[in-house]
PATORFI-986113 format. One record per atom (N, C-alpha, C): z, x, y negated; chain; atom name; residue number from 0. Coordinates in Angstrom, 3 decimals. Layout:
N
         pz         px         py   c    a     k
          Z          X          Y   A   CA   NUM
...
***
This chain:
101
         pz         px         py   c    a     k
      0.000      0.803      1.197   A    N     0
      0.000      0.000      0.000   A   CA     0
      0.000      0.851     -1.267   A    C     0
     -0.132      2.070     -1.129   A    N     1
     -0.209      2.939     -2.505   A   CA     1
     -1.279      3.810     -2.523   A    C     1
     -2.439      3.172     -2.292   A    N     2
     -3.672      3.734     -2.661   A   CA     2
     -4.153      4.086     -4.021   A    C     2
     -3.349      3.673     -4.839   A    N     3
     -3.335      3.771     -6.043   A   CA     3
     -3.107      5.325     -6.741   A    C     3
     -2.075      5.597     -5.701   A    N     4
     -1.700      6.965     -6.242   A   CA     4
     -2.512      8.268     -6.260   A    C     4
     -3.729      8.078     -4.957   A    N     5
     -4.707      9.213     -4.837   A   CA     5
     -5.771      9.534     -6.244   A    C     5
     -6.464      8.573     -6.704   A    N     6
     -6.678      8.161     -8.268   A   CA     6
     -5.737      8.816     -9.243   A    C     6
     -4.596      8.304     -9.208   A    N     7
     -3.674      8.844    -10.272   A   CA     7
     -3.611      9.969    -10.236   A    C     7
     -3.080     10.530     -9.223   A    N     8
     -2.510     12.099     -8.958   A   CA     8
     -3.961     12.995     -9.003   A    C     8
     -5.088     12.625     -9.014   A    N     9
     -6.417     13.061     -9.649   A   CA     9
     -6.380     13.201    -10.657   A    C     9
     -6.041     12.235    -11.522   A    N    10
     -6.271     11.900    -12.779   A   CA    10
     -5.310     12.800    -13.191   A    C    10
     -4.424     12.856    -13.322   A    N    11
     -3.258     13.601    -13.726   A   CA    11
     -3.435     15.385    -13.584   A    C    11
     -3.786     15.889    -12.332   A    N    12
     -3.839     17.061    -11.609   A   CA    12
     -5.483     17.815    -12.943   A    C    12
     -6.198     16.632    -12.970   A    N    13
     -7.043     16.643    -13.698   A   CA    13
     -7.039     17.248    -15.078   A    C    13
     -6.084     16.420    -15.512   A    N    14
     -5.644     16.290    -17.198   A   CA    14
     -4.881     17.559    -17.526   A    C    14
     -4.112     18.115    -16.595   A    N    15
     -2.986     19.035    -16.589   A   CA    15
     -4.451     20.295    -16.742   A    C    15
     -5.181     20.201    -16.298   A    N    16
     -6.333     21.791    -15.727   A   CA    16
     -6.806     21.921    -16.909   A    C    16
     -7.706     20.207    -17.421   A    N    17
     -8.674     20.707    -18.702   A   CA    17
     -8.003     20.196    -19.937   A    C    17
     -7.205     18.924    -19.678   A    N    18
     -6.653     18.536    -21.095   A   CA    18
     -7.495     17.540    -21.216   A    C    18
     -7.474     16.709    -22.466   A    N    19
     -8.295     15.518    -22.629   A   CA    19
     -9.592     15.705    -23.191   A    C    19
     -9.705     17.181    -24.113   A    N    20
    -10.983     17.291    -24.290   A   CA    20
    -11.382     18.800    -24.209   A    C    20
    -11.089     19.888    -23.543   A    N    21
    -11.122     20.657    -22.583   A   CA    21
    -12.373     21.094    -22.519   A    C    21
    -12.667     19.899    -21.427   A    N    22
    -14.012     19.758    -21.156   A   CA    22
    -14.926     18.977    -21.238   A    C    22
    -14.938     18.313    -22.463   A    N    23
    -15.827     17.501    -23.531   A   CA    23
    -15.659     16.655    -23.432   A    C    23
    -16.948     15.493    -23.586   A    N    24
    -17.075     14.319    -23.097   A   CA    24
    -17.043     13.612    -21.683   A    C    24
    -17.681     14.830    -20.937   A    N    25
    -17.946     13.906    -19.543   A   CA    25
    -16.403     14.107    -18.767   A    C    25
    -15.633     15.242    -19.434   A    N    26
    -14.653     15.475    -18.584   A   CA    26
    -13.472     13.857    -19.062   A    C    26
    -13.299     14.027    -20.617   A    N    27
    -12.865     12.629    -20.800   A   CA    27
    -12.922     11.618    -20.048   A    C    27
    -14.655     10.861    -19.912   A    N    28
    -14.725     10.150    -19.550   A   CA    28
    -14.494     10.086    -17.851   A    C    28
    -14.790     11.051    -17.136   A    N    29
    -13.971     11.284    -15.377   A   CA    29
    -12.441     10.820    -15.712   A    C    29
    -11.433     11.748    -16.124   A    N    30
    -10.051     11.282    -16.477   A   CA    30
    -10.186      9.346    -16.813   A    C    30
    -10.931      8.957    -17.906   A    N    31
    -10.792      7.537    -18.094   A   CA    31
    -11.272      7.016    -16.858   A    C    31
    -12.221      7.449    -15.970   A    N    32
    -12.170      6.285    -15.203   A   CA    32
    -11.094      6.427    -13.910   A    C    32
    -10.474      7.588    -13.572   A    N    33
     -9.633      7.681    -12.736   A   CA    33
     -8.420      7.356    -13.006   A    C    33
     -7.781      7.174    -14.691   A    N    34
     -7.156      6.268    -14.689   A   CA    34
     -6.971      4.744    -14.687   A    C    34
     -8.335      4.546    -15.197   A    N    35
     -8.722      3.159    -14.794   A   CA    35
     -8.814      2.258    -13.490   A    C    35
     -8.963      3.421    -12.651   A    N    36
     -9.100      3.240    -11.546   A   CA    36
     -7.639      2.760    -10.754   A    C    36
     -6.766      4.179    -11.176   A    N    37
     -5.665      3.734    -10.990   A   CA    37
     -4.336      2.527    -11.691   A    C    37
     -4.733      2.738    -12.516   A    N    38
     -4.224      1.322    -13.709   A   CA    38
     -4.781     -0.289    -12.708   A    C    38
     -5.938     -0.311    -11.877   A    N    39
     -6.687     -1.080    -11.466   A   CA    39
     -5.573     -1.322    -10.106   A    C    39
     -5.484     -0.637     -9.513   A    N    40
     -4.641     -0.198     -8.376   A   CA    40
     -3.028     -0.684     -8.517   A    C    40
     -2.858     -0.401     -9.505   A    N    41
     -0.802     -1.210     -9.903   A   CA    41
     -1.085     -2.339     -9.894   A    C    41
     -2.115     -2.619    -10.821   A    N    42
     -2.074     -4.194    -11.546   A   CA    42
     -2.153     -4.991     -9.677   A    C    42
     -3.370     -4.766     -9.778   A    N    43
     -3.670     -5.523     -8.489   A   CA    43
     -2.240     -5.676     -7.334   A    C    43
     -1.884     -4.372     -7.165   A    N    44
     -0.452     -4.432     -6.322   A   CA    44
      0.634     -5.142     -6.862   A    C    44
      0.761     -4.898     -8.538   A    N    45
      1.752     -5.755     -9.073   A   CA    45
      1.811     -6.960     -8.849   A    C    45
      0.330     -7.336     -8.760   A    N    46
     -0.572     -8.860     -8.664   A   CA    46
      0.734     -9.371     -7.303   A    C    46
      0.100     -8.880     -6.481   A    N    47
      0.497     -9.557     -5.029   A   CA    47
      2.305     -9.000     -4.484   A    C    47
      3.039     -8.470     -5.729   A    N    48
      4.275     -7.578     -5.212   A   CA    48
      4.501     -7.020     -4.280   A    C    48
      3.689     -6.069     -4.371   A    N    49
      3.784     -4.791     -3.364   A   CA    49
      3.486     -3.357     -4.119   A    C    49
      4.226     -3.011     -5.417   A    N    50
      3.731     -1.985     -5.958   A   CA    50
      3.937     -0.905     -5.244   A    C    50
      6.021     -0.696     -4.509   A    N    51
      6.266      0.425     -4.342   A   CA    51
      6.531      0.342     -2.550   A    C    51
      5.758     -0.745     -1.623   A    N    52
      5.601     -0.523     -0.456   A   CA    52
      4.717     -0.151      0.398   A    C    52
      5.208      0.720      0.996   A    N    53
      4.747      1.550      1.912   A   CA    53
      4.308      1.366      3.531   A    C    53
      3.489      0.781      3.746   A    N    54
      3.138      0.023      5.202   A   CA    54
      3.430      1.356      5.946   A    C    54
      3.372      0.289      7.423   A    N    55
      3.673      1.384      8.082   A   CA    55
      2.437      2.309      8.459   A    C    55
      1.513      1.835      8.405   A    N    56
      0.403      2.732      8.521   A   CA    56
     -0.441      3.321      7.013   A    C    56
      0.844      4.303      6.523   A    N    57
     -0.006      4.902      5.531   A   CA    57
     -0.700      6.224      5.652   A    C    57
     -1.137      6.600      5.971   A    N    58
     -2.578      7.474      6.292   A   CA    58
     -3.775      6.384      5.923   A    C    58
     -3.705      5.178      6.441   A    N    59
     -5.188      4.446      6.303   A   CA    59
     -5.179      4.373      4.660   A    C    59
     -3.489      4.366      3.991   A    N    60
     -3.585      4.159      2.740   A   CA    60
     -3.910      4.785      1.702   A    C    60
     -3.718      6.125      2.418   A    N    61
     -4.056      7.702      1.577   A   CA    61
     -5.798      7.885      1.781   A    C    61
     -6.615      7.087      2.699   A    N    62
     -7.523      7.302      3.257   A   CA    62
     -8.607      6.200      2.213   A    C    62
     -7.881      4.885      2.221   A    N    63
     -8.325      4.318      1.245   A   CA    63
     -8.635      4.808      0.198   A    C    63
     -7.234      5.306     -0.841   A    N    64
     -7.002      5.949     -1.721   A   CA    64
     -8.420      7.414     -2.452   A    C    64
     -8.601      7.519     -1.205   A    N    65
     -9.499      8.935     -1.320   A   CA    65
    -11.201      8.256     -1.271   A    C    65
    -11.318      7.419     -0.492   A    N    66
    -12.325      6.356     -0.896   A   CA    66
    -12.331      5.914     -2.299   A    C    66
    -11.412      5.046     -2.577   A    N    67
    -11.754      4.669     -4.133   A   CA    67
    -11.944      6.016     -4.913   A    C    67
    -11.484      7.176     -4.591   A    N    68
    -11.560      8.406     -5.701   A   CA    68
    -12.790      9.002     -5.454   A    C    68
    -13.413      8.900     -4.753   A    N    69
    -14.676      9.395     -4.599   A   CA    69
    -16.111      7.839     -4.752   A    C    69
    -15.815      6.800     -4.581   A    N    70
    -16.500      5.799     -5.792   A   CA    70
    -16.347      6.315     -7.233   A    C    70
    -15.370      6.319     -7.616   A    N    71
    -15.024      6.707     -9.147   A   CA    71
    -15.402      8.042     -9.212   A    C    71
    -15.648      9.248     -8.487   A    N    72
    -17.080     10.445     -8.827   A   CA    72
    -17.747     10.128     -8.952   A    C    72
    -17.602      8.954     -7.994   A    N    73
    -19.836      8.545     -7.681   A   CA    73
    -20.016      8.065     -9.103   A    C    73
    -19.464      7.398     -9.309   A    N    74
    -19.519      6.178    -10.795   A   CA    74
    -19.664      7.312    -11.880   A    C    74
    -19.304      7.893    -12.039   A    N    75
    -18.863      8.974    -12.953   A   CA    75
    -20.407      9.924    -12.730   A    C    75
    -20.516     10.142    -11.343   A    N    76
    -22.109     10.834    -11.463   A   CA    76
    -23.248     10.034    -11.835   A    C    76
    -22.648      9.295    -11.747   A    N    77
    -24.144      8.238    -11.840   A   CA    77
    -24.244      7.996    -13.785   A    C    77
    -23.406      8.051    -13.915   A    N    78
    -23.293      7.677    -15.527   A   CA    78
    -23.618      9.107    -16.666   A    C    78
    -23.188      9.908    -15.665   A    N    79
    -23.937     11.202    -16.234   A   CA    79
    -25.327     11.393    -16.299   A    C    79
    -25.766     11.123    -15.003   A    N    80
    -27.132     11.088    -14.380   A   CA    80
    -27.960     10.137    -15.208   A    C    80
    -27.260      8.809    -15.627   A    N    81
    -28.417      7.760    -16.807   A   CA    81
    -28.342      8.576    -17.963   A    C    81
    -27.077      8.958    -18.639   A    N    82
    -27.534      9.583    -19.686   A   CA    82
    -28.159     10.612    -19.896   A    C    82
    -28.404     11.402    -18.879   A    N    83
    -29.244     12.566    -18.781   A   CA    83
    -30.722     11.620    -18.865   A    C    83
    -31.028     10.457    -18.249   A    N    84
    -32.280     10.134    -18.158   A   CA    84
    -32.649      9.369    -19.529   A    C    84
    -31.491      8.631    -19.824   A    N    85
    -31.960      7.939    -21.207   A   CA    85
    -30.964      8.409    -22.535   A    C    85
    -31.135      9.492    -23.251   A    N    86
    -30.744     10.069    -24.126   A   CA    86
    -29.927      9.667    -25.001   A    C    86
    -30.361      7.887    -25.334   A    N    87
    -30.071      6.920    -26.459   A   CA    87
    -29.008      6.552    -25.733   A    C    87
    -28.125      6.535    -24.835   A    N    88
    -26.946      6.735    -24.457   A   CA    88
    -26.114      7.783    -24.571   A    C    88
    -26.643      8.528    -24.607   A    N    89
    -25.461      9.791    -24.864   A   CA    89
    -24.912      9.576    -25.911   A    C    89
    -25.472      9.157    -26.763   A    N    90
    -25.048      9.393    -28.222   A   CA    90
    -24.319      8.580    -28.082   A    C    90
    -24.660      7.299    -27.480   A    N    91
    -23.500      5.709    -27.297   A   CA    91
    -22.423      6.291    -27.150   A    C    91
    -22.435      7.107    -25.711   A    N    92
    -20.995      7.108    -25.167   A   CA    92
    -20.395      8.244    -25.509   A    C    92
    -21.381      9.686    -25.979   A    N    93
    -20.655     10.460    -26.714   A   CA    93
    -20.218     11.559    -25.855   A    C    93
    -21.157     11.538    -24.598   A    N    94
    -21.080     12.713    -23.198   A   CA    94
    -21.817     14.028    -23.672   A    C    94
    -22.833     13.947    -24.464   A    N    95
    -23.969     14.851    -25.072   A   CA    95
    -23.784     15.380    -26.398   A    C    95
    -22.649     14.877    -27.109   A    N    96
    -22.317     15.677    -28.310   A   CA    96
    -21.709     16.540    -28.317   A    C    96
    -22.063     17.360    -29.009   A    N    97
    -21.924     18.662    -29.240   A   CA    97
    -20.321     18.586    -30.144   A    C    97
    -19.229     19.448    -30.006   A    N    98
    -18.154     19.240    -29.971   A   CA    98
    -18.359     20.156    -31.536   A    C    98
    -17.892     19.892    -32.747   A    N    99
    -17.420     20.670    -33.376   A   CA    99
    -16.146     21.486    -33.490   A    C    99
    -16.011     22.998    -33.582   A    N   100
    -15.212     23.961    -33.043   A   CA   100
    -15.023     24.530    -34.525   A    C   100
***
């Protein structure tokens, strides 16, 4: 029941390496969606009250967990990958600007 946490502890392990803008835009936006991801993950558990239980079969939960975190790469590659193809997004989302230093 805490699939939630593989996401987080990404997100976090993440944030601690590059910081929030570190590593620019795309790194931002990875961190936002892995917390989103995990923010997605409480609510929903909060939803049904089961935030802080632990079935007895958690491996499938850590296993889950590592599933949703690797959707949320995929998601994350893929969103790199459009703005690489359509330019007039970058600028939208702000992955392709050039950071003033």
């Amino acid at each position: 029941m805490v699939c939630y946490i593989v996401p987080l502890a990404t997100a976090v392990v993440l944030s601690a390496l590059w910081g929030f803008s570190k590593k620019g835009a795309s790194g931002f936006w990875l961190n936002l969606f892995l917390y989103g991801g995990a923010a997605f993950g409480v609510v929903d558990h909060l939803w049904h009250g089961e935030l802080f239980l632990i079935s007895p079969n958690w491996v499938a939960d850590i296993l889950l967990g590592t599933v949703i975190t690797s959707v949320i790469f995929g998601a994350w590659g893929l969103t790199l990958g459009l703005v690489k193809m359509k330019p007039s997004l970058a600028y939208r989302t702000g992955i392709l600007r050039e950071s003033k230093k």
